[in-house]
PDB file with SEQRES, HELIX, SHEET and CRYST1 records, atoms N, CA, C and O in Angstrom:
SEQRES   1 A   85  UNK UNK UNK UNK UNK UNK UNK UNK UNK UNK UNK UNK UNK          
SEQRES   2 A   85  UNK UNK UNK UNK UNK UNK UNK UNK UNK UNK UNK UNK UNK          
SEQRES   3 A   85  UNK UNK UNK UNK UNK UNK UNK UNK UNK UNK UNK UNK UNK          
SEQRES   4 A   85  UNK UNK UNK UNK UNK UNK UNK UNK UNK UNK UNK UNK UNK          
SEQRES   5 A   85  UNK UNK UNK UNK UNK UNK UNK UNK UNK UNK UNK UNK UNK          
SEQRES   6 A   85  UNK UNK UNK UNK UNK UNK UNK UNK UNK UNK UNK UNK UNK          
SEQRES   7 A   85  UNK UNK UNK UNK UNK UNK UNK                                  
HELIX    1 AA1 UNK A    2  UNK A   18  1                                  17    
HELIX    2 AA2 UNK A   20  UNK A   39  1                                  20    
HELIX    3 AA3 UNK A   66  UNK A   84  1                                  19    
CRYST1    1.000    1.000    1.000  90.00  90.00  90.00 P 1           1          
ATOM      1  N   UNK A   1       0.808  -1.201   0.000  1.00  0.00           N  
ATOM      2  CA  UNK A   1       0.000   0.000   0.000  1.00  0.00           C  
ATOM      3  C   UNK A   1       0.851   1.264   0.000  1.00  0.00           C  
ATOM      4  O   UNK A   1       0.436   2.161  -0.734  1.00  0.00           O  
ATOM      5  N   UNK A   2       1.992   1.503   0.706  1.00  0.00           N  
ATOM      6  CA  UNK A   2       2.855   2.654   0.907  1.00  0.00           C  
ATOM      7  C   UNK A   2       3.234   2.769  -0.652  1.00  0.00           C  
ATOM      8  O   UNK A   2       3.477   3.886  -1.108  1.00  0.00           O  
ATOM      9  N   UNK A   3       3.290   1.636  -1.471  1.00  0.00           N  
ATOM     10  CA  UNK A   3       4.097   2.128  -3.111  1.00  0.00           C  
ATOM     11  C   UNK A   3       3.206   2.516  -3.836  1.00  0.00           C  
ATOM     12  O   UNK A   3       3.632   2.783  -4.959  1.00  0.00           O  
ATOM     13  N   UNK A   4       1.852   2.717  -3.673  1.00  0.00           N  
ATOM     14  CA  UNK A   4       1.063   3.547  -4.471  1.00  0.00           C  
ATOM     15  C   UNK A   4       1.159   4.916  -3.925  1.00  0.00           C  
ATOM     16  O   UNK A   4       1.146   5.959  -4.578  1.00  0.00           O  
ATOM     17  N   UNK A   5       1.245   4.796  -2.807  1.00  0.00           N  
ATOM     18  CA  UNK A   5       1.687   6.456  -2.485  1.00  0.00           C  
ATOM     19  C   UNK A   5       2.409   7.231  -3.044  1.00  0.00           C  
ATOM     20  O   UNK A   5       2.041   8.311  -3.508  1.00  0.00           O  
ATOM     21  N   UNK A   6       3.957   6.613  -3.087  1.00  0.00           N  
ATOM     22  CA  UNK A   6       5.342   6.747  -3.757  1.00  0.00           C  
ATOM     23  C   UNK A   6       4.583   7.341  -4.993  1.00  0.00           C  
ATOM     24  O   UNK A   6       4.661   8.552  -5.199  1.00  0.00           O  
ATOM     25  N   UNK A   7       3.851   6.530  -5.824  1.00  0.00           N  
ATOM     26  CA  UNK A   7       3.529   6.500  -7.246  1.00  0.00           C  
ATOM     27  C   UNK A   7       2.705   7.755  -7.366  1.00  0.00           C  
ATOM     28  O   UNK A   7       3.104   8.495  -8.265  1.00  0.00           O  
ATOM     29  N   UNK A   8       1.892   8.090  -6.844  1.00  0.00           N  
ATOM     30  CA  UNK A   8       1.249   8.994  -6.638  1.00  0.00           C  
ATOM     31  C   UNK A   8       1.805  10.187  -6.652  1.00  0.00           C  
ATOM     32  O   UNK A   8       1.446  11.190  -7.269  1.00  0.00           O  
ATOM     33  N   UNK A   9       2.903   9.996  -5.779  1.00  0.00           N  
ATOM     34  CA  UNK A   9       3.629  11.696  -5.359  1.00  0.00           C  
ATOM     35  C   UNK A   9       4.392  11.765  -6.671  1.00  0.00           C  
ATOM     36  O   UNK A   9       4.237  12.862  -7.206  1.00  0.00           O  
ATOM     37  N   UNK A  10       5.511  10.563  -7.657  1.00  0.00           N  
ATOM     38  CA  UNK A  10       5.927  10.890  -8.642  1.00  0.00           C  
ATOM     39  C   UNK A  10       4.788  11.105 -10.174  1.00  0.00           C  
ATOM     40  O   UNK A  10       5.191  12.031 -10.877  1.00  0.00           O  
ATOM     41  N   UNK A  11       4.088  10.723 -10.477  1.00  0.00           N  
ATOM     42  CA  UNK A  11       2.802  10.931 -10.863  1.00  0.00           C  
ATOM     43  C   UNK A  11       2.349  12.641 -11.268  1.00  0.00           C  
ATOM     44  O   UNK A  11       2.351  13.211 -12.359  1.00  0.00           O  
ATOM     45  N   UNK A  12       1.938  13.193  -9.739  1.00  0.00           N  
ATOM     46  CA  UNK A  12       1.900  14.349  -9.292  1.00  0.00           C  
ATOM     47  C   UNK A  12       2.738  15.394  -9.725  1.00  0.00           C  
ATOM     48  O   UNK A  12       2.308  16.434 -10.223  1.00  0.00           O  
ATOM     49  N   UNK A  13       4.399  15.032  -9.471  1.00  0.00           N  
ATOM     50  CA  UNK A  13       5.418  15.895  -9.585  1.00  0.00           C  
ATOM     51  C   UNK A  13       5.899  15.558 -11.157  1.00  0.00           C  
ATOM     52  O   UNK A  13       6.459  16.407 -11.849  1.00  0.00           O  
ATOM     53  N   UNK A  14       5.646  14.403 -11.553  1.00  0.00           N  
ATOM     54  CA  UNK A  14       5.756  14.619 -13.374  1.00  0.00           C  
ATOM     55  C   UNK A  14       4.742  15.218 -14.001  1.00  0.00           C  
ATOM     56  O   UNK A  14       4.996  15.671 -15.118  1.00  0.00           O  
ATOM     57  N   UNK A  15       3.426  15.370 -13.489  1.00  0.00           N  
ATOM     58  CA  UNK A  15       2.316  16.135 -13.873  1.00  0.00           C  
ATOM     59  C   UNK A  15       2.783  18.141 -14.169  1.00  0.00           C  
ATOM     60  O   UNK A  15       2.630  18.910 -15.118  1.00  0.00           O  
ATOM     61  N   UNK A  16       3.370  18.267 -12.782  1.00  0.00           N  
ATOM     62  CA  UNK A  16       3.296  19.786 -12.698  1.00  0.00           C  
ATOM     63  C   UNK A  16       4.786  20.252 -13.110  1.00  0.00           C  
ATOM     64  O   UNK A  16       5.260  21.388 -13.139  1.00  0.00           O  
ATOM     65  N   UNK A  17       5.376  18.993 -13.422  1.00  0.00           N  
ATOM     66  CA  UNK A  17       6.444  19.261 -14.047  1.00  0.00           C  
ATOM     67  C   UNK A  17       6.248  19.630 -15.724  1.00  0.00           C  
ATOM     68  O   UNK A  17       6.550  20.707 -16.238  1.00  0.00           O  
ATOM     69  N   UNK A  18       5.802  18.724 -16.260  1.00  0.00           N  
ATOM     70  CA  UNK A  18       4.861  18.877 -17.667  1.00  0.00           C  
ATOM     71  C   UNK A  18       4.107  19.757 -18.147  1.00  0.00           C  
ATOM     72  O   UNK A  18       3.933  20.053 -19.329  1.00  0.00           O  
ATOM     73  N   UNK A  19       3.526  20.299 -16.972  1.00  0.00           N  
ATOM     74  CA  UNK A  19       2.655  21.610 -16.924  1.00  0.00           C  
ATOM     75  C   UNK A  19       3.317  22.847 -17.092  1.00  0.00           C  
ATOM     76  O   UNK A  19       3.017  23.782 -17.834  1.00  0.00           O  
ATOM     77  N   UNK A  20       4.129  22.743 -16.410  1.00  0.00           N  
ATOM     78  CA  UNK A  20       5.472  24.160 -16.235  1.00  0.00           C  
ATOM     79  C   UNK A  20       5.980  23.928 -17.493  1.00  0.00           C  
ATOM     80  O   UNK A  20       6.050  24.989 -18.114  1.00  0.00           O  
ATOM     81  N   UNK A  21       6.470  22.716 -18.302  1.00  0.00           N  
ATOM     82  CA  UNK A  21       7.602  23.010 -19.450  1.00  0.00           C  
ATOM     83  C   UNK A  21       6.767  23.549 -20.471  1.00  0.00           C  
ATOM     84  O   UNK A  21       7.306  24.116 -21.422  1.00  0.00           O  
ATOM     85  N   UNK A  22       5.025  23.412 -20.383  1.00  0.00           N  
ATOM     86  CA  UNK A  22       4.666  23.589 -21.734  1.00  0.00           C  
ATOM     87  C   UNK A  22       3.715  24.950 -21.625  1.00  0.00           C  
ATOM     88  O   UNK A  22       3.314  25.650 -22.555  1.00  0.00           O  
ATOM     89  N   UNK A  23       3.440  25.132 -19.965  1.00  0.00           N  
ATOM     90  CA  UNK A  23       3.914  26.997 -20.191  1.00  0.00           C  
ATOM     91  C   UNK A  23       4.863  27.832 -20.566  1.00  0.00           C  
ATOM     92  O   UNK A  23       5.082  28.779 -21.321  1.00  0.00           O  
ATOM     93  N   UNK A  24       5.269  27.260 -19.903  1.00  0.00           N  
ATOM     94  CA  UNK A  24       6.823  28.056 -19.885  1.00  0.00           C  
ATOM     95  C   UNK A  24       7.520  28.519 -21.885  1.00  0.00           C  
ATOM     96  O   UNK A  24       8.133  29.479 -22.349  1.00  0.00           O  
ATOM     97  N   UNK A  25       6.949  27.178 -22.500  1.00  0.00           N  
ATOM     98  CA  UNK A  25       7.133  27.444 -23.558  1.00  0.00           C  
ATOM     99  C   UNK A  25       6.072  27.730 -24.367  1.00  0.00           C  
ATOM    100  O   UNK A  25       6.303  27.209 -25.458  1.00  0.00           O  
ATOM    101  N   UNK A  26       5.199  28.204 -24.375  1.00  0.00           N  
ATOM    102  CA  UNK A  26       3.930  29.207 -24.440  1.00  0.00           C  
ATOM    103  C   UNK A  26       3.891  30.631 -24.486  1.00  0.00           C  
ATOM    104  O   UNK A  26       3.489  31.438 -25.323  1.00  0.00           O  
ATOM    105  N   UNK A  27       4.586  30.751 -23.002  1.00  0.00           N  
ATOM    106  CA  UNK A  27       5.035  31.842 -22.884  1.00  0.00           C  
ATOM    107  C   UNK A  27       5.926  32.590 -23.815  1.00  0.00           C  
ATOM    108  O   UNK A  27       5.713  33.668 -24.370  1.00  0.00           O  
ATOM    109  N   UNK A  28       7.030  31.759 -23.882  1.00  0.00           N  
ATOM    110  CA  UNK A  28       8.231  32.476 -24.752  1.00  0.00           C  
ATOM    111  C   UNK A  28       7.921  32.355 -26.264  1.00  0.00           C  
ATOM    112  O   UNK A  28       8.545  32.857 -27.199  1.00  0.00           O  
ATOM    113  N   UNK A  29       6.532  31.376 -26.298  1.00  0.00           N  
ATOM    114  CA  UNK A  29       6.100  31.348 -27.979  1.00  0.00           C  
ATOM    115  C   UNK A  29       5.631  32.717 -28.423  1.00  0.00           C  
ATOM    116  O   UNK A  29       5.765  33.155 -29.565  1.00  0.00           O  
ATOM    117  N   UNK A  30       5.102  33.309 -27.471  1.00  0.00           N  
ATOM    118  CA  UNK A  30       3.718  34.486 -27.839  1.00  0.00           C  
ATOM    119  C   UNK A  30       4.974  35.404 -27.593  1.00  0.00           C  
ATOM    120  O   UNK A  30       5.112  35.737 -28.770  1.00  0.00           O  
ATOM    121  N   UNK A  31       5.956  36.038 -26.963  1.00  0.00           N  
ATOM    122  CA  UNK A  31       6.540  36.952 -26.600  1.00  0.00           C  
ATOM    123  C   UNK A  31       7.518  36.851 -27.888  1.00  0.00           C  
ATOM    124  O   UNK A  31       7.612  37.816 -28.645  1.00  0.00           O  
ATOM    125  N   UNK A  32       8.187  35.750 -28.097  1.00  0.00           N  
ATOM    126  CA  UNK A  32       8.329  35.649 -29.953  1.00  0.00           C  
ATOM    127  C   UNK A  32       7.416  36.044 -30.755  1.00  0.00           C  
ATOM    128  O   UNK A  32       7.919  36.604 -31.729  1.00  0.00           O  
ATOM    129  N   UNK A  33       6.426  36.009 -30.781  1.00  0.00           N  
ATOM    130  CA  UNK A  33       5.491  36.095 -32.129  1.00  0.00           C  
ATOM    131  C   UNK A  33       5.083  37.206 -32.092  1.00  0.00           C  
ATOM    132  O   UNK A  33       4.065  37.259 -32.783  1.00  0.00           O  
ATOM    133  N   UNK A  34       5.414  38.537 -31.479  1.00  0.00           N  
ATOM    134  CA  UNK A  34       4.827  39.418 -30.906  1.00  0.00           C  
ATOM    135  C   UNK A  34       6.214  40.092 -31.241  1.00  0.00           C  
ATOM    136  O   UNK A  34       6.182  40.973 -32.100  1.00  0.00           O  
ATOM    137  N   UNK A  35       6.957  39.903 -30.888  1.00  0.00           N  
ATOM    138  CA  UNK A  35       8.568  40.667 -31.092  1.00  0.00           C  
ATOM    139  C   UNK A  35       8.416  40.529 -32.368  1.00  0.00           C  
ATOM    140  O   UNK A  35       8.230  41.618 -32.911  1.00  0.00           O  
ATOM    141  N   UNK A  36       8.416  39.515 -33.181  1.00  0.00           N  
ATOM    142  CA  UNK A  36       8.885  39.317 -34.569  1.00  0.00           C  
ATOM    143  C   UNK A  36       7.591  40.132 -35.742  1.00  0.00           C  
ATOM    144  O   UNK A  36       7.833  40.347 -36.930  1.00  0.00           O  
ATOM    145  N   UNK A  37       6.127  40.511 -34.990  1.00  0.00           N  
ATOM    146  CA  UNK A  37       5.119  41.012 -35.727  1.00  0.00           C  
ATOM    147  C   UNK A  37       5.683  43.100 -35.109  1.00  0.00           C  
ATOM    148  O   UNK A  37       4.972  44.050 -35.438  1.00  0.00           O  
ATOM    149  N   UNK A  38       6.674  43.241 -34.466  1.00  0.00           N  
ATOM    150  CA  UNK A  38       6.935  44.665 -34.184  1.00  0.00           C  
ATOM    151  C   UNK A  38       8.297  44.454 -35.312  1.00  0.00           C  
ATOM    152  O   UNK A  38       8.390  45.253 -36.244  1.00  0.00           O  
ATOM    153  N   UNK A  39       9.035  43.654 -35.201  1.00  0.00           N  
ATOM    154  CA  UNK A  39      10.368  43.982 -36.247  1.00  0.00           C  
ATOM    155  C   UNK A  39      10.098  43.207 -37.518  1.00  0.00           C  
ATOM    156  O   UNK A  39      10.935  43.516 -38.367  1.00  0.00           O  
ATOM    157  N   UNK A  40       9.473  42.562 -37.831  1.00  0.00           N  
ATOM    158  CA  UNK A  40       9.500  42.255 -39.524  1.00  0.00           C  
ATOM    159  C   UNK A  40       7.668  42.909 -39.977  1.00  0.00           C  
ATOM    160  O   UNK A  40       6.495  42.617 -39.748  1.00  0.00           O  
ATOM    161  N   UNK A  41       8.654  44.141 -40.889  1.00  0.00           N  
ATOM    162  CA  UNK A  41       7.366  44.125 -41.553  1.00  0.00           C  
ATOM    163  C   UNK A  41       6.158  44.252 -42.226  1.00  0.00           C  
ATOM    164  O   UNK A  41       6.343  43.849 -43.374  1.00  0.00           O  
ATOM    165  N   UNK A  42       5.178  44.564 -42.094  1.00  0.00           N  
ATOM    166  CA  UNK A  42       4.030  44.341 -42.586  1.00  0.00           C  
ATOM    167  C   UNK A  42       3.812  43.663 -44.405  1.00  0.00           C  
ATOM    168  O   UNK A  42       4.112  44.589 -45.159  1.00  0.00           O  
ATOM    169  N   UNK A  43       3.662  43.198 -44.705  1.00  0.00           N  
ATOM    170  CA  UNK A  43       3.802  42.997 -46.228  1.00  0.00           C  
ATOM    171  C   UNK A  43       2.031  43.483 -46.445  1.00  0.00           C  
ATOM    172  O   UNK A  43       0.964  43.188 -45.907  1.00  0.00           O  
ATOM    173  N   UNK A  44       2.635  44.667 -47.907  1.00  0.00           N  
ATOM    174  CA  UNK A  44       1.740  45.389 -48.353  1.00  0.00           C  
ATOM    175  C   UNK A  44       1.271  44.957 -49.911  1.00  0.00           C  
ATOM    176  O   UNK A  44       2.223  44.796 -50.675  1.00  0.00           O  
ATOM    177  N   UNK A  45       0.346  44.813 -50.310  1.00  0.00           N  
ATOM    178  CA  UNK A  45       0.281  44.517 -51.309  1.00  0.00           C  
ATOM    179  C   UNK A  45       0.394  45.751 -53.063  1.00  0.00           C  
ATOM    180  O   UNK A  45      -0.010  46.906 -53.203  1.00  0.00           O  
ATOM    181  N   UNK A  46       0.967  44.998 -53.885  1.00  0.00           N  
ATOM    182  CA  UNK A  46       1.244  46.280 -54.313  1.00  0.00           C  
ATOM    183  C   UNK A  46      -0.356  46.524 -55.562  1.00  0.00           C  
ATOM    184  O   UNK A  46      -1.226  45.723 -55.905  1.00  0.00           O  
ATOM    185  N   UNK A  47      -0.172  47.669 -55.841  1.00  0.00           N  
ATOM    186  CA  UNK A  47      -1.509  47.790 -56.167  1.00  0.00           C  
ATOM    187  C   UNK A  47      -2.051  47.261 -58.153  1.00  0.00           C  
ATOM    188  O   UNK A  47      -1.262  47.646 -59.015  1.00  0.00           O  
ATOM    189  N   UNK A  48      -2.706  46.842 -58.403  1.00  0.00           N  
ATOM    190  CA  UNK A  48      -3.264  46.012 -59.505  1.00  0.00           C  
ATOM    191  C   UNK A  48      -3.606  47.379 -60.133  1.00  0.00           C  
ATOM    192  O   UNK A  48      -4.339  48.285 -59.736  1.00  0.00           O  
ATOM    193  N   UNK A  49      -2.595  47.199 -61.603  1.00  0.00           N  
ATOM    194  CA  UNK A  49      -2.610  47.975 -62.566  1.00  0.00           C  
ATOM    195  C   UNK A  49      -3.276  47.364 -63.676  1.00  0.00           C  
ATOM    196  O   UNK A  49      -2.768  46.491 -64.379  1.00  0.00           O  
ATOM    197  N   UNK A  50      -4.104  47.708 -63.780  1.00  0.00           N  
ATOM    198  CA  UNK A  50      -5.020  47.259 -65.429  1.00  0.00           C  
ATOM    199  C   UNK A  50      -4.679  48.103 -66.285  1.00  0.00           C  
ATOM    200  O   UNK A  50      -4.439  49.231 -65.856  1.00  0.00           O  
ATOM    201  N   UNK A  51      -4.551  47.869 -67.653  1.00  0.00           N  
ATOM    202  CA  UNK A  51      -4.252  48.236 -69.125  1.00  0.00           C  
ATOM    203  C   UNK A  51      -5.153  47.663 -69.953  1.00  0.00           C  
ATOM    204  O   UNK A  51      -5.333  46.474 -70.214  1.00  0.00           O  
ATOM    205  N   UNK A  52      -5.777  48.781 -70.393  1.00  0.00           N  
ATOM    206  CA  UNK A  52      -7.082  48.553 -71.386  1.00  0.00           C  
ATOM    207  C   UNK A  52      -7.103  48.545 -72.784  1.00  0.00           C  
ATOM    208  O   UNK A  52      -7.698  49.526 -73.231  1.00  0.00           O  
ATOM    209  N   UNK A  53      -6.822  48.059 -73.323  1.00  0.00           N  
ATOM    210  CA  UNK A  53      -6.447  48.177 -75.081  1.00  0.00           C  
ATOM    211  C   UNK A  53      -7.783  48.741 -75.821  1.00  0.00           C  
ATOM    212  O   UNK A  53      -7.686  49.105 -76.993  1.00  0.00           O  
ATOM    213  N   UNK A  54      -8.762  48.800 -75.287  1.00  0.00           N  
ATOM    214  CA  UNK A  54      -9.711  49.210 -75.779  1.00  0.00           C  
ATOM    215  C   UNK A  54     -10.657  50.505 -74.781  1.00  0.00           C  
ATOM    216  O   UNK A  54     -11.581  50.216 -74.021  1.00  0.00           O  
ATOM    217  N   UNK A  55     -10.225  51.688 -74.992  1.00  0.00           N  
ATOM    218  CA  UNK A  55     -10.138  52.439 -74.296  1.00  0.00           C  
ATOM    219  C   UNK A  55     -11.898  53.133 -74.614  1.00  0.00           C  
ATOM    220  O   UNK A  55     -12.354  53.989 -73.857  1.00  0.00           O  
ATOM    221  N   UNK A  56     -12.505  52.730 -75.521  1.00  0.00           N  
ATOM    222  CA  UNK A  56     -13.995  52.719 -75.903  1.00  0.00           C  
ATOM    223  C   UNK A  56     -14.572  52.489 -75.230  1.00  0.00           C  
ATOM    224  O   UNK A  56     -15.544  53.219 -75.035  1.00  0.00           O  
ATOM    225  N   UNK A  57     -14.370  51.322 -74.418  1.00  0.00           N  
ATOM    226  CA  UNK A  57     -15.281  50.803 -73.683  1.00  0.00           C  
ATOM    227  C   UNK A  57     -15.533  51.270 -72.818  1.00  0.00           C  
ATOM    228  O   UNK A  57     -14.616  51.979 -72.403  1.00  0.00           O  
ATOM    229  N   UNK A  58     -16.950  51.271 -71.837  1.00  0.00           N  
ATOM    230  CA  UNK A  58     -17.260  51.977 -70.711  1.00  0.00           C  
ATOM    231  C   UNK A  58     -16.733  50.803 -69.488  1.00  0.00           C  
ATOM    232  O   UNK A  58     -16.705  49.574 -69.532  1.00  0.00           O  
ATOM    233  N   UNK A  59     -16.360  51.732 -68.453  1.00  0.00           N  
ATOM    234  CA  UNK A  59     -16.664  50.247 -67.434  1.00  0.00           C  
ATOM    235  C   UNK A  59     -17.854  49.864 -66.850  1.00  0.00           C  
ATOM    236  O   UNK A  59     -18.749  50.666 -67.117  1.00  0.00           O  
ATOM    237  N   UNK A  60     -18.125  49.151 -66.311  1.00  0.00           N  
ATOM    238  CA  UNK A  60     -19.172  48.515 -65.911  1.00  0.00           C  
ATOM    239  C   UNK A  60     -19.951  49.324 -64.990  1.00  0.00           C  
ATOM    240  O   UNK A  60     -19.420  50.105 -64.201  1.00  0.00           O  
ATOM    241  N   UNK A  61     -20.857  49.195 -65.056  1.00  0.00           N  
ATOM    242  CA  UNK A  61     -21.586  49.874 -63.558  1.00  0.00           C  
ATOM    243  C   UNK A  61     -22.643  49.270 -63.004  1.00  0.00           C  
ATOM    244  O   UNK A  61     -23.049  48.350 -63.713  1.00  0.00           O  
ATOM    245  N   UNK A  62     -23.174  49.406 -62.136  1.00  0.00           N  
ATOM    246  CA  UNK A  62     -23.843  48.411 -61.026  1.00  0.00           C  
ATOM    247  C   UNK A  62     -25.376  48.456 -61.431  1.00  0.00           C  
ATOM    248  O   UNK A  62     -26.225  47.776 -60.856  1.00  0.00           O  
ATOM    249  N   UNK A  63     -25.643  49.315 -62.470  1.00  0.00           N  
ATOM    250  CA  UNK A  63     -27.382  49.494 -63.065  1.00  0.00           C  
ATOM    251  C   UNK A  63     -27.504  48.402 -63.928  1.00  0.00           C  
ATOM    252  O   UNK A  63     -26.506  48.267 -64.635  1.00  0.00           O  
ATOM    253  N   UNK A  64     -28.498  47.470 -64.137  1.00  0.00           N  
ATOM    254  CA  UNK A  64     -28.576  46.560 -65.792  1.00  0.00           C  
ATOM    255  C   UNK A  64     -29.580  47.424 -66.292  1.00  0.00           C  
ATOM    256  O   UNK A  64     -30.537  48.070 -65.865  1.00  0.00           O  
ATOM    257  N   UNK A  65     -28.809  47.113 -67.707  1.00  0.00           N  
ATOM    258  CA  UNK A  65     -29.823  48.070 -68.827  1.00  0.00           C  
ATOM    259  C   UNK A  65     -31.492  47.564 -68.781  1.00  0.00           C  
ATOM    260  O   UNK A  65     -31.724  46.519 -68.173  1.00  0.00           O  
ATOM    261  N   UNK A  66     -32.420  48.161 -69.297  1.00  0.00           N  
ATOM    262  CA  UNK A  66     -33.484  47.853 -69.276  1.00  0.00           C  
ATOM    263  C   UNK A  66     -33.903  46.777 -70.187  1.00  0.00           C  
ATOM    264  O   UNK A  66     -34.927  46.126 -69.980  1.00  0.00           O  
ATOM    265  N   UNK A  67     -33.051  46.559 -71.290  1.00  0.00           N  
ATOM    266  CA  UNK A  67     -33.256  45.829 -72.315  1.00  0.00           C  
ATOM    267  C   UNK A  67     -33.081  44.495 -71.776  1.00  0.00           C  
ATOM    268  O   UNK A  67     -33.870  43.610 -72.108  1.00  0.00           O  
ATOM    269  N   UNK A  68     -31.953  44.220 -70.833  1.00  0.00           N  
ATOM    270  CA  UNK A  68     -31.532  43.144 -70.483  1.00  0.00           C  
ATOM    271  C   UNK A  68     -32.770  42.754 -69.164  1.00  0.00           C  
ATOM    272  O   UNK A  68     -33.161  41.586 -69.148  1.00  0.00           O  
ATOM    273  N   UNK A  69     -33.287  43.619 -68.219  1.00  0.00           N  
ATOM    274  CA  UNK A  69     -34.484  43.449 -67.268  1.00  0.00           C  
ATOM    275  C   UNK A  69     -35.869  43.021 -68.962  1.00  0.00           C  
ATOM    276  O   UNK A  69     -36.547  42.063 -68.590  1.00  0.00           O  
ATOM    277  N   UNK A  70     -36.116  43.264 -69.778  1.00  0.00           N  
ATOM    278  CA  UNK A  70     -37.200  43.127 -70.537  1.00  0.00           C  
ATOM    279  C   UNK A  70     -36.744  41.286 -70.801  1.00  0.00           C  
ATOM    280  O   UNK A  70     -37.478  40.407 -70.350  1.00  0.00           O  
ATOM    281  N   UNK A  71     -35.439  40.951 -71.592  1.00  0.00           N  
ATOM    282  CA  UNK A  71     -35.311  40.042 -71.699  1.00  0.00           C  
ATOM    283  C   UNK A  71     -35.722  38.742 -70.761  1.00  0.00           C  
ATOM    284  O   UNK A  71     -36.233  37.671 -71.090  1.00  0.00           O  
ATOM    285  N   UNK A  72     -35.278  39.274 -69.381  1.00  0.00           N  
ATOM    286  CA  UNK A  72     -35.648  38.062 -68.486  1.00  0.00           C  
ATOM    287  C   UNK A  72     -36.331  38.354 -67.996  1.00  0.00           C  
ATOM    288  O   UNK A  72     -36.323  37.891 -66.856  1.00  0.00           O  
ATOM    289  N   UNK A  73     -37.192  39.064 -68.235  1.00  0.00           N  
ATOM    290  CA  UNK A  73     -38.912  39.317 -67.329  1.00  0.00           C  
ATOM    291  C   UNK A  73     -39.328  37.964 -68.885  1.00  0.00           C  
ATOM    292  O   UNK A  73     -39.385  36.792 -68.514  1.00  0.00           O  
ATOM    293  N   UNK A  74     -39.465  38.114 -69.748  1.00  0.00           N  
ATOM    294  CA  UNK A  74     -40.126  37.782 -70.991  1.00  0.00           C  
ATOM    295  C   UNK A  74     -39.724  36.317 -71.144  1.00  0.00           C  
ATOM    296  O   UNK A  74     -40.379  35.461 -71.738  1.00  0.00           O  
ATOM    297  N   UNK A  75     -38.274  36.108 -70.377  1.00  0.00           N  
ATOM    298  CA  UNK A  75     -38.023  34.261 -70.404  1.00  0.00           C  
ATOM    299  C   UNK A  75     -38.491  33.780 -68.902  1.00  0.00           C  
ATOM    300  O   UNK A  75     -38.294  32.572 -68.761  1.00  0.00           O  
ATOM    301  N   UNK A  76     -39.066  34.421 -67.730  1.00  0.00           N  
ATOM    302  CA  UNK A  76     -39.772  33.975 -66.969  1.00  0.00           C  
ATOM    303  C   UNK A  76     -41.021  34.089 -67.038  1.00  0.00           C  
ATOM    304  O   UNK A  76     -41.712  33.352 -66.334  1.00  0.00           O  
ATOM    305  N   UNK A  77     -41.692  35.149 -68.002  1.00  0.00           N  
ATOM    306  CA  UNK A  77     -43.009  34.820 -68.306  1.00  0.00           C  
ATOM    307  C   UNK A  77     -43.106  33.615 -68.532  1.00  0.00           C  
ATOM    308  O   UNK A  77     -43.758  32.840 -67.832  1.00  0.00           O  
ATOM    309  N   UNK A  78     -42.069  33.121 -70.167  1.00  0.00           N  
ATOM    310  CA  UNK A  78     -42.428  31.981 -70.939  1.00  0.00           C  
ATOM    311  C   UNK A  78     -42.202  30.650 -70.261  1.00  0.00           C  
ATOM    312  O   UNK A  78     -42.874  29.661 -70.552  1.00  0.00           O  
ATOM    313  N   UNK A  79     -41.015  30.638 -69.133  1.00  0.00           N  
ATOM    314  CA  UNK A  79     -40.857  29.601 -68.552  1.00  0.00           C  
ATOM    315  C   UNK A  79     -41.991  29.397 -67.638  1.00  0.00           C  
ATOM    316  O   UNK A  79     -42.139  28.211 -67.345  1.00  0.00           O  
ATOM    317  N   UNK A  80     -42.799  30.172 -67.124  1.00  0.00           N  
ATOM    318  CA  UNK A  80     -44.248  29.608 -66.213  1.00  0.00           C  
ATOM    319  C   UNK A  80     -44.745  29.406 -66.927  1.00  0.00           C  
ATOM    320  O   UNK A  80     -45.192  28.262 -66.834  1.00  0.00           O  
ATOM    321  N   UNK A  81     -45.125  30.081 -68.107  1.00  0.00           N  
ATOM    322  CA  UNK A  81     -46.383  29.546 -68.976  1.00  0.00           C  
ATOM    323  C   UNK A  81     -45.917  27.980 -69.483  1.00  0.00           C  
ATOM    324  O   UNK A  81     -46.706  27.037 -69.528  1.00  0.00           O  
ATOM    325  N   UNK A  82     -44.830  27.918 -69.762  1.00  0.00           N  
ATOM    326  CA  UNK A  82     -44.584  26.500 -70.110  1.00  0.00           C  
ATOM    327  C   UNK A  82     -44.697  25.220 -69.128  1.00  0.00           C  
ATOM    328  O   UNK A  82     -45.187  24.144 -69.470  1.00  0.00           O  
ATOM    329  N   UNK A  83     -44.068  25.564 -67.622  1.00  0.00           N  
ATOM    330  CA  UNK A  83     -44.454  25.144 -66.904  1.00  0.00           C  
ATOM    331  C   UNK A  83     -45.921  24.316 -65.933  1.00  0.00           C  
ATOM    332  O   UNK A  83     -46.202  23.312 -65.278  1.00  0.00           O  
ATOM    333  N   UNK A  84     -46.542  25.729 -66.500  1.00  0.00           N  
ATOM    334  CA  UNK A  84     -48.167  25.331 -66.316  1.00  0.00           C  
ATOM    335  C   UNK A  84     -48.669  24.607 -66.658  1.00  0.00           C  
ATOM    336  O   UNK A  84     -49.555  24.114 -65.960  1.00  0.00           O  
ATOM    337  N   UNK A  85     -48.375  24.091 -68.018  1.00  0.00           N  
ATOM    338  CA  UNK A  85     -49.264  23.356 -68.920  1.00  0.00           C  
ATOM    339  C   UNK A  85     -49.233  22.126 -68.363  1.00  0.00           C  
ATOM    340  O   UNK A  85     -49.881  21.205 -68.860  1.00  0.00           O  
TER     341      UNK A  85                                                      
END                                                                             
């Protein structure tokens, strides 16, 4: 009975021993990662140059023409009516 005790107390003291090494290196992980985000840094992206060979063209804008709203009002008419039948 006394050697489960023994076992117990080493048990215990490899427990909080284990506990401490993998704070301990936790600690010094984040205080690295934290040093190294103040001295290396920031990566910026550089900015996207487009070249238009066709300088006619409008760019796009966020309205659809009306022609294109007539078109698919007129293929969801036809697709219910087809549907229905």
């Amino acid at each position: 009975m006394d050697n489960i005790g023994s076992l117990l107390v080493d048990a215990a003291s490899l427990m909080i021993t284990g506990m401490s090494v993998v704070f301990i290196f936790l600690t010094i992980l984040v205080f690295l990662v934290r040093l190294m985000s103040k001295l290396v840094p920031e990566e910026v992206p550089e900015p996207i140059t487009t070249t238009n060979p066709n300088n006619n063209v409008q760019p796009s804008s966020s309205t659809v023409s009306p022609r294109v709203v007539a078109a698919i009002s007129a293929a969801v008419h036809q697709y219910r009516a087809s549907a229905a039948k």
